[in-house]
N, C-alpha and C positions, 0 to 999 in steps of 0.2 A: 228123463233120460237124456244124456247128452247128445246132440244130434254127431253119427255115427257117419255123414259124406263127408267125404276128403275134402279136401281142399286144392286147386290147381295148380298149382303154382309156377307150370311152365311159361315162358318167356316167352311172349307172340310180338308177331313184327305186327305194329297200328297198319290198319288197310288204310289204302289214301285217301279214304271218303271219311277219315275221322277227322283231318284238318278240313275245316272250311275254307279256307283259306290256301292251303296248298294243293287239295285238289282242283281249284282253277286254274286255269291256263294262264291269266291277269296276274301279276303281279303286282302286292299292293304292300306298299311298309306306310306303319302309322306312326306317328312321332307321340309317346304318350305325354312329354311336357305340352305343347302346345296343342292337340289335337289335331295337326294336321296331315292330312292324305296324300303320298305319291301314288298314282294309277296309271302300270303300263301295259295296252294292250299289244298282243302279240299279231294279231288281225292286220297290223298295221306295218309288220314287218314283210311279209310274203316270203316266210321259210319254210323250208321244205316239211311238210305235215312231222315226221318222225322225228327233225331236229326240234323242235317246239316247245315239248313237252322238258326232256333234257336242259335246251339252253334256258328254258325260263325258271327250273327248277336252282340251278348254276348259280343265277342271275340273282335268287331271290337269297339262297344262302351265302354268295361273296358281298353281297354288297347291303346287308342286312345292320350294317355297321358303319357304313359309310355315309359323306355328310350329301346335304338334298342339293346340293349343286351337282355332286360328281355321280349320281345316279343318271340324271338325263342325256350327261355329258358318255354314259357309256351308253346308253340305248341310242344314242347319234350312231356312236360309232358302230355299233349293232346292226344298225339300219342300215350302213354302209357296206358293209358284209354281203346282206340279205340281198342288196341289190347287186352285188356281183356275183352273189350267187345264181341270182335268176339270168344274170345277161351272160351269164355261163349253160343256162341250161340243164341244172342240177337240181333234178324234182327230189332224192334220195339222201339221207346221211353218207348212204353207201358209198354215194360217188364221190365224196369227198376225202382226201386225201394230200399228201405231204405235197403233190405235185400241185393240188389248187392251192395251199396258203404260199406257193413260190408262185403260183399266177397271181393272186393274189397281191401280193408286194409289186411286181409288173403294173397291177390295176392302180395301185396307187403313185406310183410315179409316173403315169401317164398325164398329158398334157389334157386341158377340158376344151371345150368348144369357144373358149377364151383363147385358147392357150395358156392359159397358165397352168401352173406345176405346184404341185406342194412341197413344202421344205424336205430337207431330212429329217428333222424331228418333229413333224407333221404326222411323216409316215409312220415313226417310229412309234410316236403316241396312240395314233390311230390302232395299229398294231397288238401295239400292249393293254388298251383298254379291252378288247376283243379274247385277246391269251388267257387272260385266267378263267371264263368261262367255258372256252374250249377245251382246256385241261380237265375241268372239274366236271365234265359230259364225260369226257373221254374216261377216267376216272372211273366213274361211276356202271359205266356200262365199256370196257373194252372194247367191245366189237360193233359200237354204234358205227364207228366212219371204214372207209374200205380201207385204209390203212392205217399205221398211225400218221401223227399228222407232223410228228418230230422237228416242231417249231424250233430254229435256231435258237442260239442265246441270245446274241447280238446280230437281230437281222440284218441291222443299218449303220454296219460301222462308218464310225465319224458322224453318228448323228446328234452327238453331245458337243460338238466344235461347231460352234455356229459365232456369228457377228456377236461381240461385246455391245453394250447399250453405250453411246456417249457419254464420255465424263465428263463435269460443271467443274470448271477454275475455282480458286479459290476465294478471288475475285464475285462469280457468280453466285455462288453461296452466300458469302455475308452480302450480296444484294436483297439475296431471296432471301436472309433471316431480317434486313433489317424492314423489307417490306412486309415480313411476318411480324412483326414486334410494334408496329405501327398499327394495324389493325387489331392484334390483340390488345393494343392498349387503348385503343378508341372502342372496341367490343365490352372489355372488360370496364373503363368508366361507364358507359350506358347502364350495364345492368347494374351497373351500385348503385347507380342515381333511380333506377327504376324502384330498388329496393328499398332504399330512403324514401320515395315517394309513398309504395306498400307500404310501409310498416306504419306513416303517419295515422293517428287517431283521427283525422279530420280529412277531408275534401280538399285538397289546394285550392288557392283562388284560380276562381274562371279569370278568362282576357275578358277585355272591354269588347268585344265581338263574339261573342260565343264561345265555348266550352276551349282550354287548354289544354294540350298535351298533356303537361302533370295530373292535371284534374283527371282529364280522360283516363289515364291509366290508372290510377285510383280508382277511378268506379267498375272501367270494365275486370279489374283482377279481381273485382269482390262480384260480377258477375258469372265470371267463367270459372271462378275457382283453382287461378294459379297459372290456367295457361291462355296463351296468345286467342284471343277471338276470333270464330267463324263467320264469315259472310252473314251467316244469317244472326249471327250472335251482334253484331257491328248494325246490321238492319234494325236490329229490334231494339238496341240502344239510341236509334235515331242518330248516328253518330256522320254526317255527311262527307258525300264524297271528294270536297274541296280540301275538307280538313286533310282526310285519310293521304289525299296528295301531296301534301304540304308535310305529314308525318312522314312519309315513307311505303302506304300501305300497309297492308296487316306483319309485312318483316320490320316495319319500321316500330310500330308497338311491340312486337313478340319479341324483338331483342333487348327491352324492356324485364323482360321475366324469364329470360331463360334462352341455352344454345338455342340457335338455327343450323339449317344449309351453308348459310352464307357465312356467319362466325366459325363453324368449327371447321372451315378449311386453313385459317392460318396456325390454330393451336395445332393442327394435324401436321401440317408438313413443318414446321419449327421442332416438334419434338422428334419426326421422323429423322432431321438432320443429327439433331441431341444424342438421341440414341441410336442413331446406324441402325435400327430397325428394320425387316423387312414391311412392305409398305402392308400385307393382311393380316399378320400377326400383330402388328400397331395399331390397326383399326378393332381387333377384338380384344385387345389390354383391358382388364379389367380394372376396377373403382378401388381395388385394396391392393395394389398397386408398389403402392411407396411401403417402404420397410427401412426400418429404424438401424444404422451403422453400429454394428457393434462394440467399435470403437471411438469414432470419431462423432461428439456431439454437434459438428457443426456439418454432416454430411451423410443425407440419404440413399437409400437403393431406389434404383426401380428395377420392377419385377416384371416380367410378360412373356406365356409363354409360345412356344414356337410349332403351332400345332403340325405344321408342315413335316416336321420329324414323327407322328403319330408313327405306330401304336402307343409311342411312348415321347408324348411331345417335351421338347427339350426348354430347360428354363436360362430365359436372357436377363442381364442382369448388369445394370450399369451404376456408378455410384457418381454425386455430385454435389457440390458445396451449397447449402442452401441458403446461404449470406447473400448470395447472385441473385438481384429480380428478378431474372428473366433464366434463371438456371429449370430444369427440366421436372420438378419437385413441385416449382412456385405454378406453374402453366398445368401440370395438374390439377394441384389443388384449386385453382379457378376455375377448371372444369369440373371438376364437382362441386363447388358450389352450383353453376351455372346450368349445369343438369339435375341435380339436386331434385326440382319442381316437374320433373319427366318421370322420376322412378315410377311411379304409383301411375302411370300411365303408358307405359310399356308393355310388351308381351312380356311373358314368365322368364325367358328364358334369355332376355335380353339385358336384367333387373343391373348383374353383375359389369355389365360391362362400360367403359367412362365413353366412348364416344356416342352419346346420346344423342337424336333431334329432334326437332318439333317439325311437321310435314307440314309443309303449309298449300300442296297439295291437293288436291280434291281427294275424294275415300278411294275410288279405284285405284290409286297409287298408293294407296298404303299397304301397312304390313297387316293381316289379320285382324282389320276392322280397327287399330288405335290408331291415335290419334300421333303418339311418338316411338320410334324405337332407335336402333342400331343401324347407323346412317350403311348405308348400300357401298359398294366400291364405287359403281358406277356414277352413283349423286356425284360421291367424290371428284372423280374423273372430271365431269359437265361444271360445276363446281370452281377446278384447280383454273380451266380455261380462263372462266369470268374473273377468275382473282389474278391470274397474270394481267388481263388484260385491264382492270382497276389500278392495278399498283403501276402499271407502264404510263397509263394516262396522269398517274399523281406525280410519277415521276416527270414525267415531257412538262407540266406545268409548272414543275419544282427548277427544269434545266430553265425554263422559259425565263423564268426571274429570277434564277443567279446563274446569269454564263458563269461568272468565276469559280461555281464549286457545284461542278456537273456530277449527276450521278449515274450509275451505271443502270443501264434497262434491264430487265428482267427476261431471263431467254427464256423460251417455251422449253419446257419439258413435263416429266411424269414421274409419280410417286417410286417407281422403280427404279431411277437414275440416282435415288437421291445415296442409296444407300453404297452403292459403288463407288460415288462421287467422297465420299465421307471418306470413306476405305482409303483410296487414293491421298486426300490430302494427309491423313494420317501415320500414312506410309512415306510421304517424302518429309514430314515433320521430324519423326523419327530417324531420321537418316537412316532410310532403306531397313528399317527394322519388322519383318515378317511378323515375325513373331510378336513384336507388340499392339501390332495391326490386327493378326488373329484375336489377341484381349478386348481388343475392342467389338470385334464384331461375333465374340461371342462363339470362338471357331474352337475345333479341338484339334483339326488337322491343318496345319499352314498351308498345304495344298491347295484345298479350300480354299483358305485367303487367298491367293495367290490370283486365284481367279479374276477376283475384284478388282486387285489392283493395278488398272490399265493408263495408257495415254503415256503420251510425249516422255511427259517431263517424270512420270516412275520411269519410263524405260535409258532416260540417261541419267538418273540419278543409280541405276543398277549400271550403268557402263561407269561411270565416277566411283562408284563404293569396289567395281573389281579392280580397279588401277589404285586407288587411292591403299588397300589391302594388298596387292604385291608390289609396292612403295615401300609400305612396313613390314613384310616381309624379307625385304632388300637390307632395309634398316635395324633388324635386328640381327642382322650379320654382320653388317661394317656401318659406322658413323657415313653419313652423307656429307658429302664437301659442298660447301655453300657453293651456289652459283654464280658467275661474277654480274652484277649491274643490278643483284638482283638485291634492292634496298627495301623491298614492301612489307617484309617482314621481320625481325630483328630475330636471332638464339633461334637457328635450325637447333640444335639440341633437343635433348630431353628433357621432360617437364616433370616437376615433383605432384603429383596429386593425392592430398593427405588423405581423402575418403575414397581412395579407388587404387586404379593399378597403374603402375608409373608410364607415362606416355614417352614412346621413343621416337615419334613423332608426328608432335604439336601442330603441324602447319599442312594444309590442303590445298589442290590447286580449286581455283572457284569456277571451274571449267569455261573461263573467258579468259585463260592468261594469264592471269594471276593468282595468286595467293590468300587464303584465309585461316583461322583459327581452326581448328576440326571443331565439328559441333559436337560431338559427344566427350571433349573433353570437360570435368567436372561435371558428366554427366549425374552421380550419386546425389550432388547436393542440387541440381534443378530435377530430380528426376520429381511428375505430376504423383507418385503414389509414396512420396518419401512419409515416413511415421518415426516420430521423433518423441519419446515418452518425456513426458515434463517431471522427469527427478531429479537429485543431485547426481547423478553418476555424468545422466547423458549432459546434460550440464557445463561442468565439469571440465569433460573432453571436448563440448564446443567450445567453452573460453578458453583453454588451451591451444588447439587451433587458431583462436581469431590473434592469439600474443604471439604465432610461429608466425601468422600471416602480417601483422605488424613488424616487429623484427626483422625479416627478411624485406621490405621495404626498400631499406637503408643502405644493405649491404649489395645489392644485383642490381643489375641493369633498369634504371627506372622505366623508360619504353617496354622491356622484355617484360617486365611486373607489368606493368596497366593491363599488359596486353593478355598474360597466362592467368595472373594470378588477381588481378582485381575483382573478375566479378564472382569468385569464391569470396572474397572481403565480405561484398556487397551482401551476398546471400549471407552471411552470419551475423550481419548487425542489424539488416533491416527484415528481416524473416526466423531467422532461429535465434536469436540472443531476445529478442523482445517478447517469443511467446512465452518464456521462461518466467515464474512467480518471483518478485524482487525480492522475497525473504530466500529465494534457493541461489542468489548472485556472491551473496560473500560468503559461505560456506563452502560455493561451488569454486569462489578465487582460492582457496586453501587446499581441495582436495587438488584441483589443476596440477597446484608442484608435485603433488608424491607419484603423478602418473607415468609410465614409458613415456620417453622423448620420441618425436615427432622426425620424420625423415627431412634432412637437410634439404632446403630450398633450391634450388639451384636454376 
C-alpha cells in the first residue's frame, strides 16, 4: 500500500543551533583556496552584552567577501567604538543613539595624551569602517538602539581634500629609471649565466683553492632542486663560510636561479613608472599579462586588473613597442623567466601572479610554511629604501671619477609618488591635454585625472594654455599686427597644415619673453597612437603630400618653411614613406596625380 502520511512541506526558519558556526559569538571565515583561518573574538571588545550578538552577526555577513587584510583593519576600528562606548558609560544598545555617534565623531577628533589629532580622513575612515555594521543591526532588529542612529552621509566634509603626495621632475625619473635599468641589467646577466652554468652536463672546473662559484652552483641546484640553498642545505654540502662571503651569501647564489627581494625592486618600480600603475594593483599583475595587439605586430598590451574598483574591478591596459629593450613587455617577460623556478613552490593562490620571491628569510616570516610567494607591500617598501640608497652610492662613486659628466642622485620616495609623478609629466608633454593624460592612466572621468596632475610647472603651463587660447581667440576675429623689434620669429600668419586643421596662429610665447612654435602644431603626424595602413591608397596620399611639401620650398619664405613646415618633411621621409613596401612606390607615384589637390601652402 502506498504510505498514506503527508508530506510537510511548510517553510521553517533554521534555529540558530543549526549553523555551528553562526551560532557562536566568534567570528571565523575560512579561506577554502589555501586553508586559512581568520578568528575574531568578541571577548576582546568589551561591548555591551545585547550589542554582541547583532554586531558579530553584521560583522560576519558584510565582510564574508572581503579580502584578510580589510577584516582586521575593521575589528581595529570596532574596538575603537567599544572603547568609547565603555568611557561613555553605555552597558545597553538602548542607550545608544544618533546623539552618541555625534559624540562619537567629537571622540575622534579629540587630541590624545600626545596631543595629537587624527586627520580628517582618519576620522572619516574610522567612521565608515564601523557604518555598515551598524546599519545592518539596525536593520535587522529596528528597535535594538534607543533611537535611530541617522548617521550622516557625509559626516566629515572636506575630508577627501587633504595634501597631494610630492611630484618627481622629470629630471628625477629618468634618474630613478636609469638606476633601474642598471640593476636589471646586471640581475638579468647573473641569472643567464646561472642558467648556462645549470643546464651544463658536467661539473665546471673547480679553482686552484677549492670549489668555485660556477661549480658551486652546479651542484648545489642539483641538490636543492631549482631553488637557492638553506643554511642547513649550504652546511651539509660543506660549502664554507669564506667562500659564502666572497659570493655574496645565500642572495648571492640564489640570484643565480631565480628572483629575490633584492632583484625584484628594480623590475617593480621601472614598470610602475611604464605603466602609471597604482603601486597594489602592479604588485598583483598577473603572469599572463601581456596580450597580443591586434593590429600592430610590432607592439604589445599589458593587462592588469584594478581590484580597488571591486565589486567589479576595472581592467588597465597599456600598449607598447616591443622593438625597445627595456620597453615594459621585454622586463616582463624576464620576469617570468626568472620566477619561472618559484611557481611549483608557491601557495595556490599565488601560482598566477608575476611578482614572485624566494624568502631568504627564516620560516616564521613566511607565508604558509613555503619557501616562495607574492612579495609583501611592506618587503617592498624596506626593500625600495636599500635600493635608493645602493644606486646613490654607485652614483657618488660614478660623480667621484667623472666631475665632467655628474649625475643626478636619486631622491627618496615611495611607490605612490611614482604614479602622480607620470601623470604630471604627461600632462605637460601634451600641452596641457587632460584628456590624454586620462588615457594614460587608464581614467574614465578627467576629474579624476585632474587629481593627479599637480606641481609648479602643470599649474603654469594651465596659466600658458588659457592666454595662449584667448590669443586665438582674438585671432580668429582680426589678423594680429606684427610687433615691432619683434624678429624671433618670421609669418605671424597662418599656417597650412595638410593632416589637420589650419592654424591661425602658429607662434606661442615661451613664457620667458619670447616666442616659440605652438607645440601642437602638426600634431596628427607626430601624434604616439598615429596607425598608418600600408596600402596603395594610404600611400598614395602620403607621397602626394611629401611633392606639396617639396614645391612649396621654393616659392615661401625659406626661414618661415624650416620653421612651420620642415619637420612635417621630416616625419614623411624618414618615418611614413620608408615603412611603405617598395613594390607599393610607383603605383602609389600614379595614383598621387588623380587625387584632390592639396591646400596651398602659405
Amino acid at each position: 500500500m502506498p504510505n498514506s502520511r503527508k508530506l510537510d512541506r511548510r517553510i521553517r526558519r533554521p534555529t540558530a543551533t543549526s549553523d555551528p558556526v553562526a551560532s557562536t559569538e566568534i567570528v571565523i571565515f575560512r579561506d577554502a583556496r589555501d586553508g586559512s583561518v581568520q578568528r575574531f573574538d568578541p571577548a576582546t571588545l568589551s561591548l555591551p552584552p545585547d550589542m554582541v550578538g547583532p554586531l558579530m552577526a553584521a560583522f560576519r555577513l558584510n565582510d564574508a567577501g572581503t579580502t584578510v587584510r580589510t577584516r582586521p583593519t575593521r575589528w581595529r576600528a570596532l574596538r575603537r567604538f567599544a572603547g568609547f562606548l565603555a568611557s561613555e558609560g553605555v552597558t545597553s544598545a538602548a542607550q545608544v543613539n544618533a546623539g552618541t555617534m555625534k559624540r562619537y565623531l567629537a571622540f575622534l577628533a579629540r587630541p590624545d595624551e600626545a596631543g595629537k589629532r587624527l586627520k580628517r580622513p582618519t576620522i572619516a575612515t574610522q567612521l565608515a569602517l564601523i557604518r555598515p555594521l551598524l546599519e545592518r543591526a539596525e536593520q535587522a532588529d529596528p528597535h535594538l538602539f534607543g533611537s535611530p542612529l541617522a548617521i550622516p552621509y557625509n559626516p566629515v566634509p572636506g575630508s577627501r581634500h587633504h595634501d597631494s603626495k610630492a611630484r618627481l621632475s622629470k629630471e628625477d625619473l629618468q634618474a630613478i629609471l636609469m638606476a633601474c635599468y642598471e640593476e636589471i641589467d646586471a640581475a638579468w646577466a647573473t641569472f643567464q649565466r646561472g642558467q648556462v652554468i645549470i643546464a651544463a652536463a658536467e661539473a665546471p672546473a673547480r679553482a686552484e683553492r677549492g670549489e668555485s662559484l660556477d661549480s658551486a652552483i652546479w651542484r648545489l641546484h642539483r641538490l636543492t632542486g631549482g631553488l637557492a640553498p638553506t643554511w642547513n642545505q649550504l652546511k651539509e654540502a660543506r660549502v664554507p663560510h669564506s667562500r659564502l662571503l666572497r659570493w655574496g651569501w645565500r642572495s648571492g647564489i640564489a640570484e643565480h636561479y631565480h628572483l629575490t627581494t633584492r632583484t625584484v625592486v628594480p623590475f617593480y618600480i621601472a614598470l610602475a613608472i611604464q605603466l602609471a600603475a597604482n603601486p597594489d594593483p602592479l604588485r598583483e599583475i598577473r603572469r599572463d599579462c601581456l596580450v597580443a595587439h591586434p593590429i600592430d605586430d610590432n607592439r604589445v598590451l599589458v593587462e592588469w586588473l584594478k581590484h580597488k574598483t571591486a565589486p567589479n574591478p576595472k581592467m588597465q591596459r597599456r600598449s607598447f613597442d616591443v622593438r625597445r629593450p627595456r620597453s615594459a613587455p621585454r622586463l616582463i617577460e624576464m620576469l617570468l623567466a626568472m620566477t619561472a623556478p618559484l611557481v611549483l613552490h608557491v601557495p595556490d593562490q599565488h601560482r598566477e601572479r608575476l611578482f614572485l620571491v624566494y624568502y631568504l628569510t627564516g620560516a616564521p616570516q613566511r607565508q604558509h610554511g613555503s619557501p616562495a610567494g607574492l612579495i609583501s607591500f611592506s618587503t617592498l617598501l624596506g626593500r625600495l629604501d636599500r635600493f635608493i640608497k645602493g644606486a646613490n652610492r654607485r652614483i657618488a662613486k660614478w660623480n667621484l671619477d667623472h666631475p665632467d659628466r655628474p649625475r643626478r642622485s636619486l631622491p627618496r620616495f615611495s611607490p605612490g609618488q611614482l604614479r602622480g609623478s607620470v601623470a604630471t609629466q604627461h600632462y605637460l608633454a601634451s600641452g596641457g591635454d587632460l584628456l590624454a593624460t586620462a588615457a594614460i592612466l587608464n581614467h574614465r572621468d578627467p576629474v579624476t585625472t585632474d587629481a593627479y596632475v599637480e606641481g609648479p610647472a602643470a599649474r603654469r603651463l594651465e596659466r600658458e594654455t588659457i592666454v595662449r587660447l584667448q590669443r586665438m581667440m582674438v585671432a580668429w576675429v582680426m589678423t594680429p599686427e606684427p610687433e615691432e623689434g619683434d624678429t624671433s620669429l618670421p609669418g605671424p600668419g597662418a599656417v597650412t597644415a595638410l593632416f589637420g586643421h589650419r592654424c591661425m596662429m602658429p607662434v606661442e610665447s615661451d613664457g620667458a619673453g619670447g616666442k616659440r612654435v605652438c607645440r601642437h602644431l602638426g600634431g596628427c603626424l607626430t601624434c604616439p597612437g598615429l596607425i598608418v595602413p600600408l596600402d596603395i591608397d594610404h600611400c598614395a596620399r602620403v607621397v602626394q603630400a611629401h611633392r606639396h611639401l617639396l614645391a612649396s620650398r621654393d616659392r615661401i619664405d625659406a626661414e618661415r618653411w624650416n620653421i612651420f613646415y620642415a619637420p612635417s618633411l621630416r616625419v614623411l621621409e624618414q618615418d611614413l614613406l620608408p615603412a611603405f613596401p617598395a613594390k607599393l612606390h610607383k603605383d602609389a607615384e600614379q595614383l598621387a596625380d588623380s587625387l584632390p589637390a592639396l591646400p596651398d601652402i602659405e
